[in-house]
Every structure is written in C-alpha cells, then in structure tokens.
Jmol script that loads the backbone (N, CA, C; Angstrom):
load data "model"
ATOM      1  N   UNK A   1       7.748   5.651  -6.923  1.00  0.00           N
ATOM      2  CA  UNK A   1       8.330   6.127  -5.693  1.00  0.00           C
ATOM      3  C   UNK A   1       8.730   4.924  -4.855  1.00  0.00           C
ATOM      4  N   UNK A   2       9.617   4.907  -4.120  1.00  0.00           N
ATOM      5  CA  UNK A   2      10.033   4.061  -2.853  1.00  0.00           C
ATOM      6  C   UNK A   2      11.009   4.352  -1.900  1.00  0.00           C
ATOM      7  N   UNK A   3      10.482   4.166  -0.829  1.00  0.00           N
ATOM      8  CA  UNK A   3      11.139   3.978   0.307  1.00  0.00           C
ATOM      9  C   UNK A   3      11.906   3.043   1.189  1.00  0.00           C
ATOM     10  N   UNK A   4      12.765   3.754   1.913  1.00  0.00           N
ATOM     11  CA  UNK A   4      13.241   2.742   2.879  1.00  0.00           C
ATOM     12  C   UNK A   4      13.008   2.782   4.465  1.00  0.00           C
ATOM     13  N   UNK A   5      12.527   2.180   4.814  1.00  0.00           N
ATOM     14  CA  UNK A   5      12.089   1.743   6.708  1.00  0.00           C
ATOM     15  C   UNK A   5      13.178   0.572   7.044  1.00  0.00           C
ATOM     16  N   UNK A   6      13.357   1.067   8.678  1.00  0.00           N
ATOM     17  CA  UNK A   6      13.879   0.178   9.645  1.00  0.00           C
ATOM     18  C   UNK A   6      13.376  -0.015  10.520  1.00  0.00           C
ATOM     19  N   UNK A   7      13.033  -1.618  10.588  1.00  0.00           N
ATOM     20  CA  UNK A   7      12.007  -1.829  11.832  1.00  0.00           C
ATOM     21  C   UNK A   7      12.416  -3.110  12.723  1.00  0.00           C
ATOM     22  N   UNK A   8      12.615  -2.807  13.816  1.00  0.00           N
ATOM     23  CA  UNK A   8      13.101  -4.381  14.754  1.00  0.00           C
ATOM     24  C   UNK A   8      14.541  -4.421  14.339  1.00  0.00           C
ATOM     25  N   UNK A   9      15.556  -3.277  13.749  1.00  0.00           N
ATOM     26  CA  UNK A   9      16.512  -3.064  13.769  1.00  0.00           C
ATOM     27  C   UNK A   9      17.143  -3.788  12.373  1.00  0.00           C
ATOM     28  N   UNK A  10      16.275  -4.152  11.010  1.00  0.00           N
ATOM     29  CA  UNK A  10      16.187  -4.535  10.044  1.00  0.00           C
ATOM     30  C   UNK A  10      16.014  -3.304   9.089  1.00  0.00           C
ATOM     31  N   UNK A  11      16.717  -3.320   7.795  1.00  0.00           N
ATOM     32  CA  UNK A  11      16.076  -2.036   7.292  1.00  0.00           C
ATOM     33  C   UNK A  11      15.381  -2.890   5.813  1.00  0.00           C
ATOM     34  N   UNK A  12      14.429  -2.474   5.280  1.00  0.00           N
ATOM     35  CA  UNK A  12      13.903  -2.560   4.102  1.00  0.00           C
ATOM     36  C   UNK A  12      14.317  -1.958   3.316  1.00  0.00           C
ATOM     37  N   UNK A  13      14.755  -2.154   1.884  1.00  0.00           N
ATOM     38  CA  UNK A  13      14.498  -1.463   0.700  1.00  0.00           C
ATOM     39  C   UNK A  13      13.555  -1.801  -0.185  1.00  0.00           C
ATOM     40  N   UNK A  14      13.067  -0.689  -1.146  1.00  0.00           N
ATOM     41  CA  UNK A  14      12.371  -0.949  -2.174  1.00  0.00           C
ATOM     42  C   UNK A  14      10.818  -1.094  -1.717  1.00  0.00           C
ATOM     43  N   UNK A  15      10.471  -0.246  -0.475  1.00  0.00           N
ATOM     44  CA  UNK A  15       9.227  -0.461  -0.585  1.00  0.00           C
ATOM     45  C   UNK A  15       8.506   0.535  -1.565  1.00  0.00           C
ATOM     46  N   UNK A  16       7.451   0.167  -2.336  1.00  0.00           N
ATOM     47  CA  UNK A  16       7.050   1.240  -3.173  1.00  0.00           C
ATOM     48  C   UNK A  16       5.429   1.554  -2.598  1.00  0.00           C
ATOM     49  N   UNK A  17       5.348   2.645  -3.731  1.00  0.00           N
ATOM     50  CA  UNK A  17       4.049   3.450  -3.643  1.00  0.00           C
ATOM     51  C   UNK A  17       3.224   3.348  -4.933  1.00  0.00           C
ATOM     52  N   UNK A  18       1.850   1.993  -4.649  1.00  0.00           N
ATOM     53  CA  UNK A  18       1.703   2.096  -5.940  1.00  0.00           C
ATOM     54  C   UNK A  18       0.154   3.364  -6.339  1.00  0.00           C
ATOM     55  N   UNK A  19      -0.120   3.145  -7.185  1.00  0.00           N
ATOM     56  CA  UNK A  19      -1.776   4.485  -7.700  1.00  0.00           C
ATOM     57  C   UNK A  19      -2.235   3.578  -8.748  1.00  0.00           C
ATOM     58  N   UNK A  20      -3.697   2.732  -8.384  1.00  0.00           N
ATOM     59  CA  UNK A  20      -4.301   1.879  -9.492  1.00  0.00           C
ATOM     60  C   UNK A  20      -5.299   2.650  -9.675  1.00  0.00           C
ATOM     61  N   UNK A  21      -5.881   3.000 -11.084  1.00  0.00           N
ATOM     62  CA  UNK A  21      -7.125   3.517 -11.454  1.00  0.00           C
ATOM     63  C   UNK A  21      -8.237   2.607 -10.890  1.00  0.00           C
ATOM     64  N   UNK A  22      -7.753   1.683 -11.164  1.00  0.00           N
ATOM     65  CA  UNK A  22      -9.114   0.735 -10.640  1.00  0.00           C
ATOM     66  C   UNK A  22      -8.652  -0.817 -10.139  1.00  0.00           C
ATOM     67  N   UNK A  23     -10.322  -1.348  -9.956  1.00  0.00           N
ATOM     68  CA  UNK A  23      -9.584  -2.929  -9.508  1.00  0.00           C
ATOM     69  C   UNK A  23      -8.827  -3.443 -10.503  1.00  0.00           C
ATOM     70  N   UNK A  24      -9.262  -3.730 -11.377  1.00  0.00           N
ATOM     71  CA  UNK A  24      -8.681  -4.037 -12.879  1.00  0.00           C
ATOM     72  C   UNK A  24      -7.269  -4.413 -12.563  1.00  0.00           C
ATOM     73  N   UNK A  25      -6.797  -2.912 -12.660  1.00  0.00           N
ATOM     74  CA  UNK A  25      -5.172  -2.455 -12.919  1.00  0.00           C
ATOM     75  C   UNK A  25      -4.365  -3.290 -11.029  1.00  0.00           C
ATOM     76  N   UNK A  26      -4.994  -2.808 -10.090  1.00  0.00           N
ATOM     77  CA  UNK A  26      -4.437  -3.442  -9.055  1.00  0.00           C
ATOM     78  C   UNK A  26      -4.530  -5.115  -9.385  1.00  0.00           C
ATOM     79  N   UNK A  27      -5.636  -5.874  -9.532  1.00  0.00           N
ATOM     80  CA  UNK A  27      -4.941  -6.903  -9.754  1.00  0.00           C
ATOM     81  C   UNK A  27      -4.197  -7.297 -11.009  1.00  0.00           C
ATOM     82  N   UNK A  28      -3.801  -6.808 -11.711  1.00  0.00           N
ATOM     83  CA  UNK A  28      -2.864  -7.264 -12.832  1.00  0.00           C
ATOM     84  C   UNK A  28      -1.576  -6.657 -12.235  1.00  0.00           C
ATOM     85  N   UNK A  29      -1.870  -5.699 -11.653  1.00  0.00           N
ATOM     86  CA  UNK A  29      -0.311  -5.253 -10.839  1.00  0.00           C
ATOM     87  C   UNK A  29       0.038  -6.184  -9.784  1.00  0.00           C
ATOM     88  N   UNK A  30      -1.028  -7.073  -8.878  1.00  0.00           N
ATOM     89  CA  UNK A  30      -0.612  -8.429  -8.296  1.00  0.00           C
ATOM     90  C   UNK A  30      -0.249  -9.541  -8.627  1.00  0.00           C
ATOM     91  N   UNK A  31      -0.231 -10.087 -10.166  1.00  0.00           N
ATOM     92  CA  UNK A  31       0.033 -10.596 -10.700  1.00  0.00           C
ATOM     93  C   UNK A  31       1.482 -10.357 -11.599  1.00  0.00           C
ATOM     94  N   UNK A  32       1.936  -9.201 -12.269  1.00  0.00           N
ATOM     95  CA  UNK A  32       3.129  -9.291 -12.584  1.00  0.00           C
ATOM     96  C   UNK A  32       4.322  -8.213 -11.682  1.00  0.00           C
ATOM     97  N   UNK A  33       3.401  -7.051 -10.554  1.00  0.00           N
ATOM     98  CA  UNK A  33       4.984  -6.478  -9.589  1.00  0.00           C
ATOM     99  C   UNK A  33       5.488  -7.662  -8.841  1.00  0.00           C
ATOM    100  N   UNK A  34       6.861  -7.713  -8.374  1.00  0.00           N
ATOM    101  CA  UNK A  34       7.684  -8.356  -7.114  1.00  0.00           C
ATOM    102  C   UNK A  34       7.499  -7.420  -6.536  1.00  0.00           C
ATOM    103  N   UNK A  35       6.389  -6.917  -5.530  1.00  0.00           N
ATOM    104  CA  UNK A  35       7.113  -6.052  -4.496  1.00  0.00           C
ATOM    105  C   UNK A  35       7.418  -6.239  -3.145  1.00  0.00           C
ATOM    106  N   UNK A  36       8.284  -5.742  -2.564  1.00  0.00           N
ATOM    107  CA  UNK A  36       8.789  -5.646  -1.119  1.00  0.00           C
ATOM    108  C   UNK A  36       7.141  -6.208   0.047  1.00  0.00           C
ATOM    109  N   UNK A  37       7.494  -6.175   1.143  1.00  0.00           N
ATOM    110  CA  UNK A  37       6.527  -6.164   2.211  1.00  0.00           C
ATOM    111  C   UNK A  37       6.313  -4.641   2.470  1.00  0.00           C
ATOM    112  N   UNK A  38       5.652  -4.540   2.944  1.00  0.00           N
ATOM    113  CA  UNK A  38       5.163  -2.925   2.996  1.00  0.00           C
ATOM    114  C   UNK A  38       5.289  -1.931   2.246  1.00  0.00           C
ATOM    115  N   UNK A  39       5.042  -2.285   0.868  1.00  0.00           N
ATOM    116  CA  UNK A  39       4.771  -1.518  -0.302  1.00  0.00           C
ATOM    117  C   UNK A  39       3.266  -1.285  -0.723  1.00  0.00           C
ATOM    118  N   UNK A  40       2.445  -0.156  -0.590  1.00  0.00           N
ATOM    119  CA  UNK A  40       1.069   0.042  -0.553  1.00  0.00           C
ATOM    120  C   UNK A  40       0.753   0.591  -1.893  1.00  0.00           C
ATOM    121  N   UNK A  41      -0.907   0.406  -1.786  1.00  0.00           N
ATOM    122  CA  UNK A  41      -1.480   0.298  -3.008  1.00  0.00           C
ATOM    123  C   UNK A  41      -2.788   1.070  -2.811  1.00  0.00           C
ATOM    124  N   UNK A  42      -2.975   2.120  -3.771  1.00  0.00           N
ATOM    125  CA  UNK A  42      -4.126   2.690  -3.436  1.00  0.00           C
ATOM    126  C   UNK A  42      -4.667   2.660  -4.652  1.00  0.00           C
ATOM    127  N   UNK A  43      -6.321   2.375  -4.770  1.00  0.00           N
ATOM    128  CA  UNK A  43      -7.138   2.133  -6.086  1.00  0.00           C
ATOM    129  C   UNK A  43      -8.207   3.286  -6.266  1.00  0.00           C
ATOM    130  N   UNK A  44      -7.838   4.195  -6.839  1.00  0.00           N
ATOM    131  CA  UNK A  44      -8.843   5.295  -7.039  1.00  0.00           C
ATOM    132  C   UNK A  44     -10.534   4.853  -7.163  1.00  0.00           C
ATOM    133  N   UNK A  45     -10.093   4.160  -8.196  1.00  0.00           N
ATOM    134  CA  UNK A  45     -11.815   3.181  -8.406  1.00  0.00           C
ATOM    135  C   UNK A  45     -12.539   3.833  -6.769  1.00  0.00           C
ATOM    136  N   UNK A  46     -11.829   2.950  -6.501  1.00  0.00           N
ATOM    137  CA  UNK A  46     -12.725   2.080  -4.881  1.00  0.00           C
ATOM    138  C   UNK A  46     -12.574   2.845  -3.582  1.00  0.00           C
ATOM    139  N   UNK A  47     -11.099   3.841  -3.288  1.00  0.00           N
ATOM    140  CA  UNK A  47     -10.896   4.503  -2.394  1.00  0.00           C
ATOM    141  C   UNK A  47     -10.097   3.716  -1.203  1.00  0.00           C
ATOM    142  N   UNK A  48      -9.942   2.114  -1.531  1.00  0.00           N
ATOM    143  CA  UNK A  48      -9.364   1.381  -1.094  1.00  0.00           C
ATOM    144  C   UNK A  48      -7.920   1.395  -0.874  1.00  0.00           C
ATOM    145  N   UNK A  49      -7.097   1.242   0.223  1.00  0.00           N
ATOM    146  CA  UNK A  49      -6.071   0.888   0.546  1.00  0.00           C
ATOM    147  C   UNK A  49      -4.800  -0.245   0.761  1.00  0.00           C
ATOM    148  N   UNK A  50      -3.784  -0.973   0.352  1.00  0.00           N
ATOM    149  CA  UNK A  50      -3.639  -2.529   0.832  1.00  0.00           C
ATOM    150  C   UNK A  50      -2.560  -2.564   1.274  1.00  0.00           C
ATOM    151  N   UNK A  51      -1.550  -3.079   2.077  1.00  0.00           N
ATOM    152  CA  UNK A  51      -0.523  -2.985   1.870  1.00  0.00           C
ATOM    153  C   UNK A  51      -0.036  -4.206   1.841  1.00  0.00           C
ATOM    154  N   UNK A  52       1.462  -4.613   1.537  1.00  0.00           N
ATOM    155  CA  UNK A  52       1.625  -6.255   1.209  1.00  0.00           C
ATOM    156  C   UNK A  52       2.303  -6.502   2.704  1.00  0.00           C
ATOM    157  N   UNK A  53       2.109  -7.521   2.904  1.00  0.00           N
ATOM    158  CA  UNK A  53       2.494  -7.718   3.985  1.00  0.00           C
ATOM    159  C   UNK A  53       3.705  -9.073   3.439  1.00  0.00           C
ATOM    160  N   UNK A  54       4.096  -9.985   4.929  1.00  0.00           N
ATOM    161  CA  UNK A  54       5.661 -10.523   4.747  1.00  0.00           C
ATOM    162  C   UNK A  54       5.030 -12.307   4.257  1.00  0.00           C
ATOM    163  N   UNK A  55       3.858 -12.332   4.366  1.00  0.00           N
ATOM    164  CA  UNK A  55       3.261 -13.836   3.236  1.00  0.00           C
ATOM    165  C   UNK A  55       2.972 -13.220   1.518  1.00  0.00           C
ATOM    166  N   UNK A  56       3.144 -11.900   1.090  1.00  0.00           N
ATOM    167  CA  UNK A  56       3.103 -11.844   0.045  1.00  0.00           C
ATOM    168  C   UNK A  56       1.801 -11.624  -0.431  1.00  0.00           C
ATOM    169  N   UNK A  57       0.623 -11.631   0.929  1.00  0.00           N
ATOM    170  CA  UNK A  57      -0.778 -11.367   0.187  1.00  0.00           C
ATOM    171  C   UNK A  57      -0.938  -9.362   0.690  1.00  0.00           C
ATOM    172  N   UNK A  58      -1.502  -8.911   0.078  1.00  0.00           N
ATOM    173  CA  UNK A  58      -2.294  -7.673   0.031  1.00  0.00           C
ATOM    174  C   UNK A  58      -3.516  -7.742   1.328  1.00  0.00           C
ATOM    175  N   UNK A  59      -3.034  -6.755   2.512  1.00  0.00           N
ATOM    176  CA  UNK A  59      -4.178  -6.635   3.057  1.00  0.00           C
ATOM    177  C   UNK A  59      -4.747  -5.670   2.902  1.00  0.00           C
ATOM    178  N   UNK A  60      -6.272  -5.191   2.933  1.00  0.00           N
ATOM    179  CA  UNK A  60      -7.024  -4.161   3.286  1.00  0.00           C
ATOM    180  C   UNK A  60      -6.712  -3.261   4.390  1.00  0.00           C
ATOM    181  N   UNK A  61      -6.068  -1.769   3.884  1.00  0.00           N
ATOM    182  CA  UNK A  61      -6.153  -1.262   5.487  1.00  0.00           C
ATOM    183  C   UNK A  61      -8.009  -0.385   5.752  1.00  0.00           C
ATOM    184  N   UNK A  62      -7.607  -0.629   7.104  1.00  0.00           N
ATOM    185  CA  UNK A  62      -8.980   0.630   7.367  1.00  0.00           C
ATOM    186  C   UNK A  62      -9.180   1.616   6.727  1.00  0.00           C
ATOM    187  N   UNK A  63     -10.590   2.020   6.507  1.00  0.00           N
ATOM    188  CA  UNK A  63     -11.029   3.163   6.031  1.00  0.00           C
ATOM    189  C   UNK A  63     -11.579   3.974   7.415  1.00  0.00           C
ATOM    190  N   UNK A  64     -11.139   4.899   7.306  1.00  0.00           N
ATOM    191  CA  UNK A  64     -11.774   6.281   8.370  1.00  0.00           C
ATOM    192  C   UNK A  64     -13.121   6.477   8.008  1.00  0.00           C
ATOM    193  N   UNK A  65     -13.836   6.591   9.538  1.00  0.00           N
ATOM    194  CA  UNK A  65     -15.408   6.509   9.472  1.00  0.00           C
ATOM    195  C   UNK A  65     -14.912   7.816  10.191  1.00  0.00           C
ATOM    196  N   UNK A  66     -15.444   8.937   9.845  1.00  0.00           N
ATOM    197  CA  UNK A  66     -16.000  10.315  10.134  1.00  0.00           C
ATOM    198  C   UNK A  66     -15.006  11.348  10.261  1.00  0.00           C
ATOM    199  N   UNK A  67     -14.107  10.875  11.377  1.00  0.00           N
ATOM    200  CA  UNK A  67     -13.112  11.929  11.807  1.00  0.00           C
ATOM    201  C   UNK A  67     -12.023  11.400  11.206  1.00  0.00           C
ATOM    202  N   UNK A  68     -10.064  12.199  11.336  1.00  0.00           N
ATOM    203  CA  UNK A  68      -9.352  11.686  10.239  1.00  0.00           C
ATOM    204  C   UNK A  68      -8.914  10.510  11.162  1.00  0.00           C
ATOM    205  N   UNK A  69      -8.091  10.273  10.485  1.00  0.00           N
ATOM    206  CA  UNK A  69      -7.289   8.899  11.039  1.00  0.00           C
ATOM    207  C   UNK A  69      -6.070   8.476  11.210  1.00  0.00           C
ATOM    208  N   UNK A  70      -5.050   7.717  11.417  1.00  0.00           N
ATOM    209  CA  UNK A  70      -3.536   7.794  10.541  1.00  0.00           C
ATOM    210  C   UNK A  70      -3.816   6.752   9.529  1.00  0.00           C
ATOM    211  N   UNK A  71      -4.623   6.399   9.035  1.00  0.00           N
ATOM    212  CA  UNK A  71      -4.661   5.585   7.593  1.00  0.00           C
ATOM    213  C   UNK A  71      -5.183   7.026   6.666  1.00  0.00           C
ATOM    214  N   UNK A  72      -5.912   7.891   6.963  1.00  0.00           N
ATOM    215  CA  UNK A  72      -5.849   9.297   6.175  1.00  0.00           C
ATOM    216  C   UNK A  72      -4.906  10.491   6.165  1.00  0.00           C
ATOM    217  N   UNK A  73      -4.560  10.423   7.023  1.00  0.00           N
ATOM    218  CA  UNK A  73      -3.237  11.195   7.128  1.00  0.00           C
ATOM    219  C   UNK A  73      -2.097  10.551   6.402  1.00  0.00           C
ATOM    220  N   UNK A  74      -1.932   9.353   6.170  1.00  0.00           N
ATOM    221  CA  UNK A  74      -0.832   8.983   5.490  1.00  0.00           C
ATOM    222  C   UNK A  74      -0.659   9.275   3.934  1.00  0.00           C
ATOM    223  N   UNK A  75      -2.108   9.199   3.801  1.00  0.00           N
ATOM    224  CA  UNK A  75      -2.891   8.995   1.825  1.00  0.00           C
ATOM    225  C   UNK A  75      -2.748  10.440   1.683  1.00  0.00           C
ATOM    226  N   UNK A  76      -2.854  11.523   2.639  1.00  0.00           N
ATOM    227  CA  UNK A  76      -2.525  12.962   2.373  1.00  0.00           C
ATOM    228  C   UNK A  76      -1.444  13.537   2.057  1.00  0.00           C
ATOM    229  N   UNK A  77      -0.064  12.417   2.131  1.00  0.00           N
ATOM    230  CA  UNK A  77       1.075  12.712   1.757  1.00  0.00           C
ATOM    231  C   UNK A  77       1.458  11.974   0.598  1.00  0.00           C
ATOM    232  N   UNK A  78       0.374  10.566   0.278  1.00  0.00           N
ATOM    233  CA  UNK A  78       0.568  10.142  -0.868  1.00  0.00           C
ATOM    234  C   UNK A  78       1.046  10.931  -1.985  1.00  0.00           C
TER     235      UNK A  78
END
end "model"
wireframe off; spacefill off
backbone 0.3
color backbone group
C-alpha cells in the first residue's frame, strides 16, 4: 500500500505501509526497502510501531497506555 501527503505545501509520494511478523523481518526490511519519510512499520511480534522519518532512521511511535489514542486509531485503519 502507499500513500500520498502534503505537508508545508510539499507533497510526498510513495509513502508506504509496511506489516513485519517480527523483529527479524523489520530489520532486514531496513536494510534492503528505500523508503520515503513517513512510511510506517508495524511488527506484529512486538506490537510496535516506527515511522521513518527525513534522516532515514526509524522512530518508535507511542504506545497507548489505557484509553485509545491517535497512534491507535490510526493502526485501526491499518
């Protein structure tokens, strides 16, 4: 899957949506995808979230402690 966003009056293409079974598979998918900046990554394994940001590293997003969140609301449309 991928999308396109416009932000600061810039538009992106090619952000994608990735689904890793586990850590494993996410980092070997950091090692051979090119992907865009804000192309996210979710690892079933772990329940973990990342998205790439514009240096090219993978950050951790928040996990929701109790009530929902918009980092859970988003994974609900995953």
């Amino acid at each position: 899957m991928f999308n396109i966003i416009k932000q600061n009056g810039n538009t992106s293409y090619g952000i994608k949506k990735y689904l890793c079974d586990t850590t494993a598979d996410f980092e070997e998918l950091k090692k051979k995808e090119k992907a865009t900046p804000g192309s996210t990554v979710f690892v079933a394994e772990t329940g973990n979230s990342y998205v790439l940001n514009n240096n090219g590293e993978y950050i951790a997003l928040p996990q929701g402690g109790g009530g929902s969140s918009a980092v859970d609301c988003y994974w609900q449309f995953f």
